[in-house]
C-alpha positions in Angstrom: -2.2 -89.6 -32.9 -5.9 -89.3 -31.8 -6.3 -86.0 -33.8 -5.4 -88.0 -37.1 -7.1 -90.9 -36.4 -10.5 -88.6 -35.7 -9.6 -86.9 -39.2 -8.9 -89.8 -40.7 -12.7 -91.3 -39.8 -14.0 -88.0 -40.9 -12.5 -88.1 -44.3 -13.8 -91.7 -44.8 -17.2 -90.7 -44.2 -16.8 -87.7 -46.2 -15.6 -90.8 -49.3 -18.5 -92.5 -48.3 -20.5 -89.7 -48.9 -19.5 -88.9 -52.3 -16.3 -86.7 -51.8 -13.3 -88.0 -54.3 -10.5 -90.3 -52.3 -8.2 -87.5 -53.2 -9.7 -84.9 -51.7 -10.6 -87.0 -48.4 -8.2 -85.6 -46.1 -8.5 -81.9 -47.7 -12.0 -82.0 -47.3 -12.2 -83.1 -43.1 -9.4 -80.2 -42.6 -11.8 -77.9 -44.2 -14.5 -79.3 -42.1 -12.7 -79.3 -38.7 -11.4 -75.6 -39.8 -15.3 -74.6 -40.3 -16.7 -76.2 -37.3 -14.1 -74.6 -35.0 -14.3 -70.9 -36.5 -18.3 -71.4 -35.7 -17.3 -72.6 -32.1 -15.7 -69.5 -31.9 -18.2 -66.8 -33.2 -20.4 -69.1 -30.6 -18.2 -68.1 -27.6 -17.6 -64.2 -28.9 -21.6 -64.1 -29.1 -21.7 -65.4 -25.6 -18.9 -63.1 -23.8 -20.7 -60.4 -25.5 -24.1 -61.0 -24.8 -22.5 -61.3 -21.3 -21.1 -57.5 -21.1 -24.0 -56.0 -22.1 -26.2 -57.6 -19.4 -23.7 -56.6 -16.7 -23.6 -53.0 -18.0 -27.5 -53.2 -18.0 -27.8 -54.4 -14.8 -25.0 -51.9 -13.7 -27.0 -49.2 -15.0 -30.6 -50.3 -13.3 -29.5 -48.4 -10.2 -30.1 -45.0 -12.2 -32.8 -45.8 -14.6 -34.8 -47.3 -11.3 -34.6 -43.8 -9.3 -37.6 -42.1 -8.5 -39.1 -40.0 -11.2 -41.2 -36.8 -9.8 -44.5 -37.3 -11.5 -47.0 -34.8 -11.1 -49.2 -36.6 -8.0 -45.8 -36.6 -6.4 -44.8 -33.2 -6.7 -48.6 -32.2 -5.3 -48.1 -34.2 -2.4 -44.4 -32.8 -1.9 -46.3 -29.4 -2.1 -48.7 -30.7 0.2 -46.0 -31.8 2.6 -44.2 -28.6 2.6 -47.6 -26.5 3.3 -47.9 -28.5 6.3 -44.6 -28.4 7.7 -44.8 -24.6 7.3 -47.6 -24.6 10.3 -44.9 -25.7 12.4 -41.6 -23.7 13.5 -38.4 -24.7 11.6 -35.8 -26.3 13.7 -33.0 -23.6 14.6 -30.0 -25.6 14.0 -31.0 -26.2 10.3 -30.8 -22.0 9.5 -27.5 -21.9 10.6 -25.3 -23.3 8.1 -27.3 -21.3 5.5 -26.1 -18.3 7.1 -22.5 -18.7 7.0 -22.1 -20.3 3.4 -22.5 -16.5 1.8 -19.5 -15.2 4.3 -17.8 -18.3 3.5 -18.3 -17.9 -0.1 -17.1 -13.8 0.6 -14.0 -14.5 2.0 -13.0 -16.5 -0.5 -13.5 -14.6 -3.1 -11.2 -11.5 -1.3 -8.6 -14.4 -1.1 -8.6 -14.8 -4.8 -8.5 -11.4 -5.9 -5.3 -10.8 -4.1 -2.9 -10.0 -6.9 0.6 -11.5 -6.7 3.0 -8.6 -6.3 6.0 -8.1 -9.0 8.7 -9.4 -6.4 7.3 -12.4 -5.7 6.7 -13.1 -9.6 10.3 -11.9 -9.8 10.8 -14.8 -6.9 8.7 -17.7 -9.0 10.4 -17.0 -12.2 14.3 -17.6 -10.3 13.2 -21.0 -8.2 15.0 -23.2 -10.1 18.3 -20.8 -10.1 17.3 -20.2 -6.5 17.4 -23.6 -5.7 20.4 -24.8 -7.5 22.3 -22.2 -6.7 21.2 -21.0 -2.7 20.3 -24.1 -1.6 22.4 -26.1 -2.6 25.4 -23.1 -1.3 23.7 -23.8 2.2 24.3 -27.9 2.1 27.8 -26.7 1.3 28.2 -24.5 3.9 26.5 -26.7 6.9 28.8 -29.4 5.3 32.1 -27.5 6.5 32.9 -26.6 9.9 35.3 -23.9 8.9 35.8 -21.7 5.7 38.8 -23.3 3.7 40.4 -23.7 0.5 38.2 -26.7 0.1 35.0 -25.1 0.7 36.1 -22.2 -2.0 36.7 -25.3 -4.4 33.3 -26.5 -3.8 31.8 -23.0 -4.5 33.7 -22.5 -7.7 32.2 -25.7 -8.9 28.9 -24.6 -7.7 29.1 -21.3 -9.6 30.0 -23.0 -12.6 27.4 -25.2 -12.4 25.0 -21.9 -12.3 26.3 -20.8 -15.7 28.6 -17.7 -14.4 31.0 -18.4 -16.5 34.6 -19.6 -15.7 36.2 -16.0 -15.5 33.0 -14.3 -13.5 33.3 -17.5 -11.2 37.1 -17.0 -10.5 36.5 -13.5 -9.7 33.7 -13.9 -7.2 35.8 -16.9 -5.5 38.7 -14.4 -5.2 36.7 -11.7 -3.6 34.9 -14.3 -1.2 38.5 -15.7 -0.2 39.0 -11.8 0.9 35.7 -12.1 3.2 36.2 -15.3 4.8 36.4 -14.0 8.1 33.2 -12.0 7.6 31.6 -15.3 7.4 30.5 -17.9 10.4 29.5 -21.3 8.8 26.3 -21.1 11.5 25.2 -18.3 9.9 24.2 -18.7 6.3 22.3 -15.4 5.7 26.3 -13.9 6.3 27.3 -15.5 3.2 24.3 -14.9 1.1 24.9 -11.0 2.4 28.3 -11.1 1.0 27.8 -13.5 -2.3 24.9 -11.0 -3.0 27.0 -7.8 -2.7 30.0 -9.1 -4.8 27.5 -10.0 -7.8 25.2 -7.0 -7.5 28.5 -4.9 -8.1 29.2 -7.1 -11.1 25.7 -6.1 -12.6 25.2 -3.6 -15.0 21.6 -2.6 -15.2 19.9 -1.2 -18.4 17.9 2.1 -17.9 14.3 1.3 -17.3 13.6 4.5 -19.8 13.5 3.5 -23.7 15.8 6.5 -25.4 13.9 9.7 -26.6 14.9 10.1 -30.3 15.2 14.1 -31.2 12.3 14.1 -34.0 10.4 11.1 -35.5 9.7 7.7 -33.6 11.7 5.7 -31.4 13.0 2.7 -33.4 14.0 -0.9 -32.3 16.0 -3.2 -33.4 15.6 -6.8 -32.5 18.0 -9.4 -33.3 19.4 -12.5 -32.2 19.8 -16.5 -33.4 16.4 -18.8 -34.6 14.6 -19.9 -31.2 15.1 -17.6 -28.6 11.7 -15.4 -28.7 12.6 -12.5 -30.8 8.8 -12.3 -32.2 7.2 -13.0 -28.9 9.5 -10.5 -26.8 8.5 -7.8 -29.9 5.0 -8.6 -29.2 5.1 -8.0 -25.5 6.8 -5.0 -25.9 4.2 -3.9 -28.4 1.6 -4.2 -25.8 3.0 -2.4 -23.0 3.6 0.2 -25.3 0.1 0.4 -26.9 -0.6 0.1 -23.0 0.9 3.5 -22.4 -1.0 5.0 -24.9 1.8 5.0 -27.7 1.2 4.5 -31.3 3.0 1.4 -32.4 4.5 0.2 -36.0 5.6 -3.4 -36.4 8.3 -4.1 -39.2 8.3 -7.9 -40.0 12.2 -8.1 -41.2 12.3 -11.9 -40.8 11.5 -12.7 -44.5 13.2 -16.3 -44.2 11.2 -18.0 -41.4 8.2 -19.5 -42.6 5.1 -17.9 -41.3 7.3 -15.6 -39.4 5.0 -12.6 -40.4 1.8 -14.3 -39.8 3.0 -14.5 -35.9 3.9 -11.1 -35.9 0.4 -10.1 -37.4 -1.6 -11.7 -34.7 0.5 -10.2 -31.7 -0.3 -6.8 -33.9 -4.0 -7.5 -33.7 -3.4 -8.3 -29.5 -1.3 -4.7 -29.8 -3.3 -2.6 -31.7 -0.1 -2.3 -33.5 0.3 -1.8 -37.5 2.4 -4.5 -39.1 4.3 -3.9 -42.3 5.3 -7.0 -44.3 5.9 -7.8 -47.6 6.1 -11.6 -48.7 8.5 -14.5 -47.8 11.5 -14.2 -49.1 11.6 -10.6 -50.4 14.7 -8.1 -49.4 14.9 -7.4 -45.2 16.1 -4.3 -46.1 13.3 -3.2 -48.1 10.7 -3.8 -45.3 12.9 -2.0 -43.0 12.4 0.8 -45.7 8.8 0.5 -46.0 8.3 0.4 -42.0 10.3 3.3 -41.6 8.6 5.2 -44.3 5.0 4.0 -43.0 5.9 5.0 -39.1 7.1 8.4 -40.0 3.9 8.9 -41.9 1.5 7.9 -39.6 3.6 9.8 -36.5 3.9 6.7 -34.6 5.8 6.9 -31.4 7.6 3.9 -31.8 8.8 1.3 -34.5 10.1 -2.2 -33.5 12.0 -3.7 -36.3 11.8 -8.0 -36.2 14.8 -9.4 -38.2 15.7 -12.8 -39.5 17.1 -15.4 -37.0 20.7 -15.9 -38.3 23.6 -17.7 -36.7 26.0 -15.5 -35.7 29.1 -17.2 -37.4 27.8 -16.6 -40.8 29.1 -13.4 -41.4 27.4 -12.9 -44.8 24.0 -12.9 -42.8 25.6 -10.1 -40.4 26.6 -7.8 -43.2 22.5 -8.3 -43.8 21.9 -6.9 -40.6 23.9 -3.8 -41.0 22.6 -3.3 -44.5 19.1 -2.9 -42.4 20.7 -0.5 -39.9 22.3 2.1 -42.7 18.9 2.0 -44.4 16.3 2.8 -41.2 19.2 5.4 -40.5 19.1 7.0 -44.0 14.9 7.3 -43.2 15.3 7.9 -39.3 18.5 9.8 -39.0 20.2 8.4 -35.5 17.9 5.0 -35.9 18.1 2.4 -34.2 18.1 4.1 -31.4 18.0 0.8 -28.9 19.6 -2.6 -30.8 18.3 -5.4 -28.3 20.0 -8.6 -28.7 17.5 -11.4 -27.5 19.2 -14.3 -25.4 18.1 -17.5 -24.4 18.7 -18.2 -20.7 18.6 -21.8 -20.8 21.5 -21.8 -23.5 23.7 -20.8 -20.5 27.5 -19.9 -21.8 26.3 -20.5 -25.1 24.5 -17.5 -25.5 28.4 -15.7 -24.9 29.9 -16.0 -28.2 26.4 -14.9 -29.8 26.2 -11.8 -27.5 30.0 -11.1 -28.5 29.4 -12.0 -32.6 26.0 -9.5 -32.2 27.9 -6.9 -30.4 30.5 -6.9 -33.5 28.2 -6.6 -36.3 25.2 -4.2 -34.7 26.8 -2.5 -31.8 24.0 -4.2 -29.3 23.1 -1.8 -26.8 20.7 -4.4 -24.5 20.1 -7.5 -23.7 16.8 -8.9 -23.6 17.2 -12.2 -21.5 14.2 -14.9 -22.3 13.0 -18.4 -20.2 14.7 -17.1 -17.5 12.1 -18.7 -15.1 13.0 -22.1 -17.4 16.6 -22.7 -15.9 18.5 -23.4 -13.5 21.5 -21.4 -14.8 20.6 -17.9 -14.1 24.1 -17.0 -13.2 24.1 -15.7 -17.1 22.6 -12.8 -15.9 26.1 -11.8 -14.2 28.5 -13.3 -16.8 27.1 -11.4 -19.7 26.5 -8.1 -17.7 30.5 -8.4 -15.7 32.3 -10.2 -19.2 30.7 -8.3 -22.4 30.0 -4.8 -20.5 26.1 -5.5 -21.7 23.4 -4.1 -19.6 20.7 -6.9 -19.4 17.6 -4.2 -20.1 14.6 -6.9 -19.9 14.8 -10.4 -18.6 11.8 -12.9 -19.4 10.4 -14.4 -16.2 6.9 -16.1 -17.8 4.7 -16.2 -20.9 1.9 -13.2 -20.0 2.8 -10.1 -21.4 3.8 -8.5 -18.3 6.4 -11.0 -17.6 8.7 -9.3 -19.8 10.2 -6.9 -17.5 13.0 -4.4 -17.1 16.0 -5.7 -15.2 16.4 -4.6 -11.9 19.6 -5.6 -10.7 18.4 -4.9 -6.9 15.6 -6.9 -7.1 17.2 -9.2 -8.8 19.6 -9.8 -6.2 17.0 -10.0 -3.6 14.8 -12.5 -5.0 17.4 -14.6 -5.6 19.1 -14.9 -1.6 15.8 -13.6 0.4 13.8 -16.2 2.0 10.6 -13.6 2.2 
């Protein structure tokens, strides 16, 4: 009530001053509209003329420090000729003495190079830890070995990704070893878990096949995602590494900029890439690459092929329709088909393996993120279910992370506690 009655006085004065009746009431919201928006600007000015004082006055501090002018600096001079007539105190020579040794030791520290187990170690903590630990809780959990405690470790293998029919076997053989076993003693368990999967492991040769005449050939394959151009590229530097002449054939003519990836890990290589552009024939580049490595006597050719789901069986048929052709060039290529996994796809990366093995007759497996997962148990259920030897396994992104499976060092990292 007190509001209108104010804007009813206003628009009465504003009558009285010439404004039309109608309009009275218009004409004092307009004003009291106007009046506060200036208010307002008023009090924005204000708090803003506010924060810049207090971050002036919070900046004095530095702007008021003491500013060497040259008068200063002679009488600093001055000062420090003088105290040179006197001896130095001892204590203060001390600490500048042991800063370089300091200094030294650290840098030994720093050059210590991590050796290839314990990388082996970093890239299976997570499998390590679901897997190991978790199999020690168990075991301090049961005060003797019984058919509930082989329950609990079949669910505990399963939950590792080794597969339903790998699990059942290694729950079999451990019901055979109970008595080996004394729940105090957990490395007796890890002794006999380790032997029954390490004899379940089938381990690729860590030599690459040496073809009769012409260059060792490569076939990689596998579905979209799972590092087929980055494992290429690794393998393209270690063997540039070595000394070995390299060819790159980009086959994946479907993926967009699929090529242009390869090129640059050719330019890290030192490798040769033949493409041709997107979309054109696979087979065709694998004709071109085979051609161009023969003729330049490289010592190895590594063939990248389109990602392709491996229930569309039109896009298999592709994939041998590349194999007949390198082999009509390169009689007995590929020499090595390596089917590319993903470890964190865990049993998924089964019925690929299987479909793969159908088309291209897969001779390796090239296992990728294995340091990404928890479910390294795939390892075991592809090398024990599909006869497979895992040849490389992927424990990190540097190039030297791709490695050659060792299924004894494997084993190790994955129980030893050193």
């Amino acid at each position: 009530m007190k509001f209108e009655l104010w804007l009813q006085k206003i628009a009465d004065f504003l009558v009285a001053a010439g404004v039309a009746p109608e309009d009275g009431s218009m004409a004092a919201l307009a004003l009291v509209y106007l009046v506060l928006t200036f208010c307002s600007l008023g009090i924005v000015a204000l708090l803003l003329r506010r924060n810049l004082q207090t971050q002036k006055a919070t900046a004095e501090p530095q702007d008021d420090a003491p500013v060497e002018t040259p008068e200063a600096a002679g009488e600093a001079a001055e000062s420090a000729e003088g105290s040179d007539l006197s001896e130095p105190p001892p204590a203060e020579e001390a600490p500048v003495a042991a800063e370089p040794e300091t200094a030294a030791v650290e840098e030994v520290v720093e050059k210590v190079p991590v050796s290839l187990y314990q990388r082996m170690r970093q890239g299976l903590a997570k499998t390590r830890s679901s897997l190991v630990g978790r199999m020690d809780d168990l075991l301090g959990s049961h005060g003797h070995l019984d058919e509930e405690f082989l329950e609990e470790m079949e669910e505990l293998l399963i939950t590792a990704d080794f597969g339903m029919q790998t699990t059942q076997d290694l729950v079999q053989a451990l019901a055979g070893r109970l008595k080996e076993i004394d729940p105090n003693v957990p490395a007796q368990l890890h002794d006999v878990l380790s032997e029954e999967i390490r004899a379940r492991l089938k381990t690729g040769s860590s030599e690459w096949p040496v073809p009769e005449s012409g260059p060792l050939v490569i076939m990689v394959v596998g579905v979209n995602g799972v590092g087929k151009t980055t494992t290429i590229g690794k393998l393209a530097k270690q063997f540039s590494d070595q000394g070995k002449k390299v060819v790159l054939g980009a086959g994946d003519t479907f993926r967009a900029a699929a090529a242009e990836q390869l090129e640059v890990w050719g330019e890290r290589s030192g490798a040769e890439v033949i493409r041709h552009t997107e979309g054109s024939d696979p087979g065709a580049v694998a004709f071109d690459a085979a051609k161009a490595a023969v003729a330049r006597n490289a010592d190895i050719l590594i063939l990248d092929t389109a990602g392709r789901l491996h229930t569309k069986v039109n896009l298999m048929e592709e994939l041998k329709k590349v194999r007949r052709v390198v082999d009509r060039e390169i009689p007995g290529a590929p020499h090595e088909t390596l089917l590319v996994l993903d470890a964190t796809t865990g049993q998924n990366a089964l019925p690929q393996a299987r479909s793969f093995q159908e088309a291209v007759d897969v001779s390796g497996i090239a296992l990728t993120k294995l340091d990404g997962t928890a479910k390294g148990g795939i390892v075991v259920a592809i090398s024990s279910q599909l006869d497979l030897p895992v040849r490389l396994i992927g424990i990190g992104e540097g190039v030297s992370d791709l490695r050659h499976f060792d299924a004894d060092e494997f084993v190790a990292a994955l129980f030893s506690n050193n």
